[in-house]
N, C-alpha and C positions, 0 to 999 in steps of 0.2 A: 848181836844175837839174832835178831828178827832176821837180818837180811841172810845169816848165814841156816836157819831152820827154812826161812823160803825158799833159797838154792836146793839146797836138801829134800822137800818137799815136790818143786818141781822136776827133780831129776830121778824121782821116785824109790829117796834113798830114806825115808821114813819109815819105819823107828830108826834112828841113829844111833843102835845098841852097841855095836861095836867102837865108837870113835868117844874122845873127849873134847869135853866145849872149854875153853877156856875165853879168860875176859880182861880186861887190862884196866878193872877198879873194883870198885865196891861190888859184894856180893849183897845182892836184896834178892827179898823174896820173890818179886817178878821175875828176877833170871833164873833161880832156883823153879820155879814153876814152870816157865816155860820151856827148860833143860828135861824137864820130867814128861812134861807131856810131849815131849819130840822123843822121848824116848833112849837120853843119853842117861848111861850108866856113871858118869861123873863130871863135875861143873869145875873149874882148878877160876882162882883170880888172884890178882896182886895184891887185891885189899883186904879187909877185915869180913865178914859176914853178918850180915845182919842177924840179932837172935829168930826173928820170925822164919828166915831163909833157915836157918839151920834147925829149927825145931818142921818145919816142912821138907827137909831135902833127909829128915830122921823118918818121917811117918809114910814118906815117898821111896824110901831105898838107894836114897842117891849118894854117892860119895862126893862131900864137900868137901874142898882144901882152899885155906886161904893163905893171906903173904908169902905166896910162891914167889920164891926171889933167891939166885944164886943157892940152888940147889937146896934149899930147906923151905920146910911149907908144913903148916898145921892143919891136923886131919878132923873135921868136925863128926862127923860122920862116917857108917858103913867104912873103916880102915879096911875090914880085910881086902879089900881090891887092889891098897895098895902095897905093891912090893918094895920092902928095904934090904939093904945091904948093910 
């Protein structure tokens, strides 16, 4: 996440409002926070979320989704952003 908000940062693509960040474990509050203050509208991971992460990515506006995996994922957060079929 850091190196991917630094790239972003230096190529002066801050806020990353348009794009989503995803992450390949555990959702904690620190990537939850740091998603927000870079400015992305939704965090996606493979793993579970921490309840701190998801009671901040609630009071921040963020769309949480965890155990993304083979096409189904739980929406903690802000759903309407995402679309079902």
């Amino acid at each position: 996440m850091d190196k991917v908000i630094g790239w972003a940062f230096r190529e002066g693509m801050l806020p990353i409002a348009d794009s989503l960040l995803s992450v390949s474990g555990r959702l904690s509050f620190e990537l939850v926070q740091k998603a927000a203050v870079a400015g992305a509208p939704v965090l996606v991971g493979v793993g579970a979320p921490s309840s701190l992460a998801v009671e901040l990515a609630r009071d921040r506006g963020l769309t949480l989704c965890g155990f993304v995996r083979e096409g189904r994922f739980n929406v903690y957060s802000e759903p309407w952003r995402i679309a079902t079929s």
